[in-house]
N, C-alpha and C positions, 0 to 999 in steps of 0.2 A: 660331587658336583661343586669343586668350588673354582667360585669368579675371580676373575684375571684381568687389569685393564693394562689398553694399551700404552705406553707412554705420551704424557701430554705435557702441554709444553704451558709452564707454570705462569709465564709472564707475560707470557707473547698474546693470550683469548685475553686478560683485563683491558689491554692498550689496543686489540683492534675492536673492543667493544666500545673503549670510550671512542674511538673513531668512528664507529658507526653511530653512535648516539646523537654524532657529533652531524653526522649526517643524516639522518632523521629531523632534527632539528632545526636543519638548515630545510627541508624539504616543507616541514609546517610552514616556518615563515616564510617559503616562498609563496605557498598557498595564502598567508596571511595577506600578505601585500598583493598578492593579484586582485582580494577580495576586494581588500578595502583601499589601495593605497595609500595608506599610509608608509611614511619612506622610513620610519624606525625599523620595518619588516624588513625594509633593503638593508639597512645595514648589519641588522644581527644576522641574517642570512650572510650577508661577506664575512662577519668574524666565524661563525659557525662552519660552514666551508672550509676556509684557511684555515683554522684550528682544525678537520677532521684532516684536511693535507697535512698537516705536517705531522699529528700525530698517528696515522696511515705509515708516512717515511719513518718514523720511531719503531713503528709494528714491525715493518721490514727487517730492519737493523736486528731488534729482538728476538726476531723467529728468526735471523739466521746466526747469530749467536747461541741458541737455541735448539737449532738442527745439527750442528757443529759438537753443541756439547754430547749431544745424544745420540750421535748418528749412529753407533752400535745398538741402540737400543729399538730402533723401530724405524718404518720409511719415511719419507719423505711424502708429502699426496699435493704433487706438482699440479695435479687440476682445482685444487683451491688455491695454492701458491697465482696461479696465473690469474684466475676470475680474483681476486685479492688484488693483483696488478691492475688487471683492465679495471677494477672499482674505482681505483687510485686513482690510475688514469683518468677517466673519467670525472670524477673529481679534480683534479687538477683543470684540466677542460673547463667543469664549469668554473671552475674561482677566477679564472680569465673571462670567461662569460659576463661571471659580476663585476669585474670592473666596470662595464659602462658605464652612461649613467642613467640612474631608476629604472624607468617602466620597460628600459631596451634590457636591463637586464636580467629580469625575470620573465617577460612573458616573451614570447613560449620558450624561447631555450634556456633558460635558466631551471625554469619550472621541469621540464624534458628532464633536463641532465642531471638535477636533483632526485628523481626519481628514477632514473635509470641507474645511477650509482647505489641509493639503497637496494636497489633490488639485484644488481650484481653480487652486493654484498652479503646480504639477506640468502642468495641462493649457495654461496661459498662458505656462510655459516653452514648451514643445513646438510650441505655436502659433506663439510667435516665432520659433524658431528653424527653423521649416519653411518662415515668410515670408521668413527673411534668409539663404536660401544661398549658397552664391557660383553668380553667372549668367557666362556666354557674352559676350562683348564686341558679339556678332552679337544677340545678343536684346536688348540696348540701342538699336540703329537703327530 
């Protein structure tokens, strides 16, 4: 019985964690400023946002450098590739959302879209990581 994992991709989970982090964060402070408005919430929500956009567009680049180097080594699992997209997406969406200004930009679509992107994201982690567990040397034959 011995374990086997499948190939992971080494660079590529750090940079979409700090993206998601990055979007979780923003998602607080949106709640923060609905609470209280106070408008320092609005703007760490805008840099937080922008920073998980662009380092989302990094994750991209990464995992397909990534896929590239390894593509003998194991598949591709395009149904987290794409909910990874739509997250982006989405994200992007909102960072346009917070431009307005203040209270038009968080509540409710702001607030929505922050929370719909974690959770896209949140479900394409999970997805992955339920495809790449460690397998049986026996379920390889």
């Amino acid at each position: 019985m011995r374990l086997e994992h499948r190939p992971s991709y080494l660079f590529y989970r750090p940079v979409r964690a700090l993206a998601i982090s990055c979007l979780i964060g923003a998602l607080a402070s949106d709640l923060a400023y609905w609470r209280t408005a106070d408008f320092v919430w609005a703007d760490f929500s805008d840099w937080l946002i922008t920073g998980a956009v662009v380092v989302g567009a990094l994750a991209f680049l990464v995992a397909i450098v990534e896929a590239l180097a390894r593509r003998r080594r194991g598949r591709v699992s395009w149904g987290t590739v794409l909910l990874n997209l739509v997250a982006w997406g989405v994200a992007a969406a909102d960072m346009l959302v917070h431009t307005r200004d203040s209270w038009t930009s968080i509540a409710p679509w702001g607030v929505g879209l922050s929370a719909l992107a974690v959770l896209i994201a949140c479900v394409a982690v999970l997805i992955e990581h339920s495809a790449t567990r460690p397998i049986l040397a026996e379920e390889l034959a």
